[in-house]
C-alpha positions as CSV (number, residue, x, y, z in Angstrom):
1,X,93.6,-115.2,235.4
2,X,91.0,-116.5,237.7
3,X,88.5,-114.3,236.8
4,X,88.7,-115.6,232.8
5,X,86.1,-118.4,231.6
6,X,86.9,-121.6,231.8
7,X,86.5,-121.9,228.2
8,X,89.2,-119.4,227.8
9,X,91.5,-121.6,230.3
10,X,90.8,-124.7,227.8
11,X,91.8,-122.5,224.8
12,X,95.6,-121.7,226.9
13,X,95.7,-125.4,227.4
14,X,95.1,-126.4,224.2
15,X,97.8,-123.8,222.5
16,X,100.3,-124.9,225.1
17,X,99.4,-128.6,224.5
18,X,99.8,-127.9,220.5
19,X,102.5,-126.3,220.9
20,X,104.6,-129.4,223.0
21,X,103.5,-131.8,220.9
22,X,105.6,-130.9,217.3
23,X,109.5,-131.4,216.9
24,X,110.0,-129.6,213.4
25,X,110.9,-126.2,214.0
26,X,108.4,-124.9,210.8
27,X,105.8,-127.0,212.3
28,X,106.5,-125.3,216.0
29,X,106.5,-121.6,214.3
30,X,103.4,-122.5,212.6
31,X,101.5,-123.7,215.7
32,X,102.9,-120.7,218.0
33,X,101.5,-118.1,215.8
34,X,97.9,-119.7,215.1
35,X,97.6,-120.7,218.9
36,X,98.1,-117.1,219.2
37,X,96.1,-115.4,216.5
38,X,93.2,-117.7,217.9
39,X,93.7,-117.1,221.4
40,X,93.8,-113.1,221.5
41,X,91.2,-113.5,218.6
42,X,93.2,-111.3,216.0
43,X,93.4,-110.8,212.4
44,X,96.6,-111.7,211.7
45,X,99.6,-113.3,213.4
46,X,103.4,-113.6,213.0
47,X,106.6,-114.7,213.8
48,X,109.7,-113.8,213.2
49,X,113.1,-115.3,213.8
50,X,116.0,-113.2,213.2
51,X,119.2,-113.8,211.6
52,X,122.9,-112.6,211.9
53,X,122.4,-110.2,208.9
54,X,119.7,-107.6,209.6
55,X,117.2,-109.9,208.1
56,X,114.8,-112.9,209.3
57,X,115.8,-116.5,208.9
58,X,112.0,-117.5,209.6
59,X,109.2,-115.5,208.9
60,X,105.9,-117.6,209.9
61,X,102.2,-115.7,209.2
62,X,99.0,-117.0,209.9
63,X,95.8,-115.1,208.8
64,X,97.2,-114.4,205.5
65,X,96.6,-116.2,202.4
66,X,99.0,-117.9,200.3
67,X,98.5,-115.8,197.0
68,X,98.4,-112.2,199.5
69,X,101.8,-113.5,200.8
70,X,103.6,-114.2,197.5
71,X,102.8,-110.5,196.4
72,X,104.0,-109.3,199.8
73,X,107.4,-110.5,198.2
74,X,110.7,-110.7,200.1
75,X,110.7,-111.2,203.9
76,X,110.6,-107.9,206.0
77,X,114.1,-106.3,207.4
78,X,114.7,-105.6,211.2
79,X,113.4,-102.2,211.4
80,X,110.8,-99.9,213.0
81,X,108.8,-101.8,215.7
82,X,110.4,-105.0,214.3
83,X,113.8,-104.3,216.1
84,X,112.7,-102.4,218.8
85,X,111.2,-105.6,220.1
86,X,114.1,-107.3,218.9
87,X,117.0,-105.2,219.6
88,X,115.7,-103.8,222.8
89,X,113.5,-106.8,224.5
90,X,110.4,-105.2,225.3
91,X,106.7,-105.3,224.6
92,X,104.5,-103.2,221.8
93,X,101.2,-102.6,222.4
94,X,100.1,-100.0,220.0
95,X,96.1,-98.2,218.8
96,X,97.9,-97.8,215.3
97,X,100.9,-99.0,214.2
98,X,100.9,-96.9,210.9
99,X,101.4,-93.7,213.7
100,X,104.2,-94.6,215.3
101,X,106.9,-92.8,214.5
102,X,109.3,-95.7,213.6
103,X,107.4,-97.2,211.2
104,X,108.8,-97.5,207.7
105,X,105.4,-98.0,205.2
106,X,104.8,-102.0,204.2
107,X,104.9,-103.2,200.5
108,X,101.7,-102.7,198.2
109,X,99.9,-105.9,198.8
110,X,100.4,-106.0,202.6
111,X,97.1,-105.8,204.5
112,X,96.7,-102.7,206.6
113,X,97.6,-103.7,210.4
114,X,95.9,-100.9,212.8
115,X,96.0,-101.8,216.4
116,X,99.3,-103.8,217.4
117,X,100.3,-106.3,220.3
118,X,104.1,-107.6,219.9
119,X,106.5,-109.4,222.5
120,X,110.1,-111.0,221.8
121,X,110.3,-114.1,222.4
122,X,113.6,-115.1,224.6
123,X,115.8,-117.8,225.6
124,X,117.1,-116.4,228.9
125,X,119.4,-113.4,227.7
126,X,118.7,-114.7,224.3
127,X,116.2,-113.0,221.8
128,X,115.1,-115.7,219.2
129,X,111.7,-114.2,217.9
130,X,109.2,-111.9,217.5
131,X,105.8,-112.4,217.9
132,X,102.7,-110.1,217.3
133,X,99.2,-110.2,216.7
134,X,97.0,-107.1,214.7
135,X,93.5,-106.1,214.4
136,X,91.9,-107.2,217.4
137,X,88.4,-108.4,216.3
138,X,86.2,-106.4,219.0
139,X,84.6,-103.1,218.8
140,X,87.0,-100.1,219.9
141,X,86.9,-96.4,219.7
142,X,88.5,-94.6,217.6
143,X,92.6,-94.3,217.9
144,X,92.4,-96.5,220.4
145,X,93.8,-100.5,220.9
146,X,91.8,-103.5,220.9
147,X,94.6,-105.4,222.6
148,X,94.1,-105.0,226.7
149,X,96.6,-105.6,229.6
150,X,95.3,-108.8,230.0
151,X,95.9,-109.9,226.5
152,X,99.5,-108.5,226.9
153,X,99.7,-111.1,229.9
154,X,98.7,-114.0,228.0
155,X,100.3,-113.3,225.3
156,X,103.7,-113.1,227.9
157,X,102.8,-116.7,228.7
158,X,102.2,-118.1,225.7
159,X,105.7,-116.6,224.8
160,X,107.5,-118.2,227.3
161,X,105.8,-122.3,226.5
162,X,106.7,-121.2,222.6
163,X,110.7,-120.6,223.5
164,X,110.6,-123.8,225.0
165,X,109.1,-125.4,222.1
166,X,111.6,-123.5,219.8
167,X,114.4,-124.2,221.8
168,X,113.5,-127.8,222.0
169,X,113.0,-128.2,218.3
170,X,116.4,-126.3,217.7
171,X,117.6,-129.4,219.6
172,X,115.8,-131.6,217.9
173,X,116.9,-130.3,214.8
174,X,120.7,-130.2,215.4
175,X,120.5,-133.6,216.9
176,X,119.6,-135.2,213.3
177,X,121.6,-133.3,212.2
178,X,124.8,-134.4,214.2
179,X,123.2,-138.5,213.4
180,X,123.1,-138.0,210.2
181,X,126.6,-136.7,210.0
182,X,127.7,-139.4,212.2
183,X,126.5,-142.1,209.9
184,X,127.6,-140.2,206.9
185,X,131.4,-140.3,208.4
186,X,130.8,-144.0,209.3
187,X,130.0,-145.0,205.7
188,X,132.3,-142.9,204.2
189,X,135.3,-144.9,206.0
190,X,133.7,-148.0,205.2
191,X,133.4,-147.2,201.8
192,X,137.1,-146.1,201.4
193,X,138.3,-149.0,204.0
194,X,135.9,-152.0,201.2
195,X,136.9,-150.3,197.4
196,X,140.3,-149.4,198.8
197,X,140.8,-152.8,199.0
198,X,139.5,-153.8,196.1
199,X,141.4,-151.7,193.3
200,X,144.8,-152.3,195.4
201,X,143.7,-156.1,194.6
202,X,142.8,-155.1,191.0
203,X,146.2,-153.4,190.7
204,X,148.7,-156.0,191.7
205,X,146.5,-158.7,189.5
206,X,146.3,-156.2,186.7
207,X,150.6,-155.7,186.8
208,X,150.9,-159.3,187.0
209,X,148.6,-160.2,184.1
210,X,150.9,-157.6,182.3
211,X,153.9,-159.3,183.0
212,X,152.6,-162.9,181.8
213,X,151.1,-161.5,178.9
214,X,154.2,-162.5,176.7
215,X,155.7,-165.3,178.6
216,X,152.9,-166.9,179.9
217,X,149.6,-166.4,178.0
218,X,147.4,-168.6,179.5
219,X,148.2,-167.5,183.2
220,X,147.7,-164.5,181.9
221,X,144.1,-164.9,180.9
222,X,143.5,-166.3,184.0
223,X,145.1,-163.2,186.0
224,X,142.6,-161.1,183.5
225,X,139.5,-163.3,184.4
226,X,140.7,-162.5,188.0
227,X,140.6,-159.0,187.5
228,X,137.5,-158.8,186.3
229,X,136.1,-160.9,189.3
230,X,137.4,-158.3,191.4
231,X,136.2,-155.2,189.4
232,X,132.6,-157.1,189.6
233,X,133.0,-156.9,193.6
234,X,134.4,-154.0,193.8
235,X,130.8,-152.7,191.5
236,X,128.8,-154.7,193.8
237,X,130.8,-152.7,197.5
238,X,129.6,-149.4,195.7
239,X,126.3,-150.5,194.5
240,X,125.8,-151.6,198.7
241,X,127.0,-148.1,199.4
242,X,124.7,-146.4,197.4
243,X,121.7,-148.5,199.0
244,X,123.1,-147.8,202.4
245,X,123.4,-144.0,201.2
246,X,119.5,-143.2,200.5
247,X,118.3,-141.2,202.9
248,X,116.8,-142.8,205.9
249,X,113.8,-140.4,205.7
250,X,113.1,-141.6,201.8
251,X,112.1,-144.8,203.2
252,X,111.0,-144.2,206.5
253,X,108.4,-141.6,205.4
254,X,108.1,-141.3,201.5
255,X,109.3,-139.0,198.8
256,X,106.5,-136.4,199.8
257,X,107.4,-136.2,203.4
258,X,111.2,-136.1,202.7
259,X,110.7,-133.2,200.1
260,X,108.5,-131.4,202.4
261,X,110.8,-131.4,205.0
262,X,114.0,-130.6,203.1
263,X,112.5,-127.8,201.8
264,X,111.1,-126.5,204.6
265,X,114.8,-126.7,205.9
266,X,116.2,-124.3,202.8
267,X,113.2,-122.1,203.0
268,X,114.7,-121.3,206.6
269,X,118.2,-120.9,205.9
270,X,117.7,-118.7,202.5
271,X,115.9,-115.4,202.2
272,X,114.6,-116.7,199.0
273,X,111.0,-118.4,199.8
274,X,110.7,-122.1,199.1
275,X,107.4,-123.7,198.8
276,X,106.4,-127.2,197.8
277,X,102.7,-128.7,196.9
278,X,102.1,-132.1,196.4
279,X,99.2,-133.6,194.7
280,X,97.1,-136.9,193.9
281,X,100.9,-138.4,194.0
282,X,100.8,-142.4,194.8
283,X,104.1,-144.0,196.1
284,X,106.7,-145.2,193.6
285,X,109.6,-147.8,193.2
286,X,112.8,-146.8,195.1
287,X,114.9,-146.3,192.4
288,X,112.2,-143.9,190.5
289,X,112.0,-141.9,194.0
290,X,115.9,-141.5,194.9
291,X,115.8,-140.3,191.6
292,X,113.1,-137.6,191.7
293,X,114.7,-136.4,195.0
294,X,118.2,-135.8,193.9
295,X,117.3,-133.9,190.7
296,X,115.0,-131.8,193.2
297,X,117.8,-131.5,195.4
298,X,120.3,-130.5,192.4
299,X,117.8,-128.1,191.1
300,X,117.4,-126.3,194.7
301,X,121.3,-126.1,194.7
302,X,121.4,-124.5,191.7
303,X,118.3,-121.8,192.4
304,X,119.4,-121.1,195.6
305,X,123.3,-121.0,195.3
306,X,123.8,-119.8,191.5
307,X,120.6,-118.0,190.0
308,X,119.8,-115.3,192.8
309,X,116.3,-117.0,192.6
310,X,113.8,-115.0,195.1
311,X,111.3,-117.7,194.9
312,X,111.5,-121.2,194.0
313,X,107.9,-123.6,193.9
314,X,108.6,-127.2,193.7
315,X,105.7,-129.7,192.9
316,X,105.1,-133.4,192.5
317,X,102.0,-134.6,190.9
318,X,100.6,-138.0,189.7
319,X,101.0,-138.3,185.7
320,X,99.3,-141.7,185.2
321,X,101.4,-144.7,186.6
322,X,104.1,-142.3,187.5
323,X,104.6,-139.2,188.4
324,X,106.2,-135.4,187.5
325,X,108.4,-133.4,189.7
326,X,108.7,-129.6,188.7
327,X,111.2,-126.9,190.1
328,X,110.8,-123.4,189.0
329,X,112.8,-120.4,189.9
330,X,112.5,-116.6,189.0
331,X,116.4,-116.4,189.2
332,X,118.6,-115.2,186.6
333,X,118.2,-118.1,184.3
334,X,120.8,-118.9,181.4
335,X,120.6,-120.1,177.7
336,X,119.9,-123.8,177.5
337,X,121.2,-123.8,173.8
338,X,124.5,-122.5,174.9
339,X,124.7,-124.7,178.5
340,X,128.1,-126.3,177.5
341,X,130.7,-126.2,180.5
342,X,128.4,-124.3,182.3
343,X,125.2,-127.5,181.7
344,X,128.1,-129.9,183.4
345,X,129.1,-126.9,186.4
346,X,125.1,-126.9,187.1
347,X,124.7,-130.4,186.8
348,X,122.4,-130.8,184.3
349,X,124.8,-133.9,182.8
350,X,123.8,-135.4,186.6
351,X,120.3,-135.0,186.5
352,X,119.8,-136.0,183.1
353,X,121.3,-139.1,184.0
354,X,119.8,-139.8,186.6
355,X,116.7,-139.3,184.8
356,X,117.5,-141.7,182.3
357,X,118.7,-144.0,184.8
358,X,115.3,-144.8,185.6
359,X,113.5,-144.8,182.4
360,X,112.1,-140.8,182.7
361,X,112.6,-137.9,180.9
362,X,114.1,-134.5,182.2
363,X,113.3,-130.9,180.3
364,X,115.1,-128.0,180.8
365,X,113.0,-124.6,179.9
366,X,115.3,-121.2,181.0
367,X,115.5,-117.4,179.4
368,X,118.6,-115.2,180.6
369,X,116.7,-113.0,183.4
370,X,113.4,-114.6,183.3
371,X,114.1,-117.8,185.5
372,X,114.6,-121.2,184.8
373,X,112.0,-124.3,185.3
374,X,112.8,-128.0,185.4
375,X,111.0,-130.9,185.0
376,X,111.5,-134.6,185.3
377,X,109.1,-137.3,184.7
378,X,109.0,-140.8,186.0
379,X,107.0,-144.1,185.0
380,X,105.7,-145.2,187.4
381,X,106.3,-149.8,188.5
């Protein structure tokens, strides 16, 4: 690469430096494929990391826009030149994609790709993405590819700093992951080990209250007043527990930042595609936030586990003092008139207290086959 400007030596420095410098694996995907799109100076860029089931797990673009994406619709499958860089490790450089005789046709919506560069990306014997890069802008002849030897090369090393950076955000990732669980397991025991206590206490005053009651009146009252002491602590070990509980990342970076990363996490690990916007939204008490996330998280549950959803938008936005959350899912919905055991099994009875817990209001609008959207509302201090 001596011979290539020195400019174009900054612009491989810079894409490995952005690449090193993030630890979430969506930010890492994001940054590999616009460092790459921008390098090779193509139209569009992707990513792909596959999953055990013929699918993707991660599907990261860059040079599309968010509307062209959503009426793409669901993720691509592991086919034509997608698995033959997957399944069989090697390069694609290609004048026309649509000519190739293992490609399969893309949905309406999807902009034309003509001239094709794509690489996996590996961890030694490992494949854990594809990346390519179509439409090279520069002027080309006709049926042939914009994308040179040279670009092949850079692309090559680019693809070996971004499986470092994947593999060090995997890392990363399972490393909160086993913290979290750690301290999850900690406070679990500590919890049983403090209550457990407590109601054994609450018993044997309770039984002996019971047997004064007749005899001994007044000791009784006393053994009452004593129980009622200890049900007070006991209240107070649970209410400590629940503090101890809220996330760390609720109050180390905010409710946006913990939503934005939490979804970002199911939008990985479901085909279904998450998204989350946040807007003119100004921080809020604790209680009102905790709150807000867990009726987000119940909702999410609920689209992603029970209603087949294929896409679910979450939003926060600032509704004078306080503030409205909204989930919306194009699952398969239910009658909200006729929830009954089935409002409880979705936990509708949770959010709704939880909602009312902090002074807000929670709506529930859903059509069997047409979706279902929820909205809470919080005051805000």
């Amino acid at each position: 690469m001596s011979h290539r400007p020195r400019s174009g030596l900054a612009a491989v420095s810079s894409a490995l430096l952005a690449m090193s410098r993030h630890l979430e694996m969506r930010d890492v995907l994001k940054t590999i494929v616009a460092s790459a799109r921008e390098l090779l100076d193509a139209q569009y860029a992707a990513l792909g990391v596959p999953d055990d089931h013929g699918g993707f797990a991660q599907f990261v673009v860059d040079g599309v826009s968010d509307a062209q994406w959503k009426a793409i619709g669901p993720l691509p499958r592991q086919h034509g030149v997608l698995a033959a860089m997957l399944h069989e490790a090697r390069p694609e450089r290609l004048a026309d994609v649509r000519k190739d005789p293992r490609f399969e046709g893309w949905p309406d919506a999807h902009p034309d790709l003509v001239d094709f560069l794509g690489l996996p990306i590996r961890d030694g014997d490992e494949t854990i993405g594809a990346l390519f890069l179509a439409n090279k802008n520069c002027p080309k002849p006709e049926g042939s590819c914009g994308f040179t030897q040279e670009d092949e090369e850079l692309l090559a090393l680019l693809a070996q700093h971004a499986a470092i950076a994947f593999t060090n955000a995997r890392l990363y990732e399972r490393s909160r992951e086993l913290t979290i669980a750690e301290e999850r397991s900690r406070l679990a025991h500590e919890l049983h080990d403090a209550v457990s206590q407590k109601l054994f206490s609450l018993r044997l005053t309770a039984q002996a209250a019971t047997a004064l009651v007749d005899r001994d009146p007044a000791r009784a009252k006393g053994e009452l007043h004593q129980v009622a002491a200890l049900a007070a602590e006991a209240a107070d070990e649970l209410r400590a527990a629940v503090v101890e509980l809220r996330p760390a990342a609720l109050d180390e970076d905010g409710l946006i930042a913990t939503l934005r990363t939490q979804i970002q996490v199911l939008d990985r690990a479901h085909t279904a595609r998450v998204t989350f916007t946040g807007a003119g939204y100004r921080a809020l008490p604790a209680a009102q936030e905790e709150a807000v996330l867990r009726v987000a998280q119940e909702a999410l549950h609920n689209a992603l586990r029970h209603a087949d959803a294929e896409c679910v938008d979450v939003s926060v936005e600032r509704r004078g003092p306080g503030a409205v959350l909204r989930i919306s899912d194009d699952g398969t919905g239910f009658d909200p008139a006729a929830v009954g055991r089935a409002g409880r099994h979705l936990g509708l009875v949770s959010m709704r207290d939880r909602a009312s817990g902090v002074g807000g209001t929670l709506t529930v609008e859903s059509v069997p086959g047409k979706g279902t959207t929820i909205e809470l509302e919080v005051p805000g201090g």
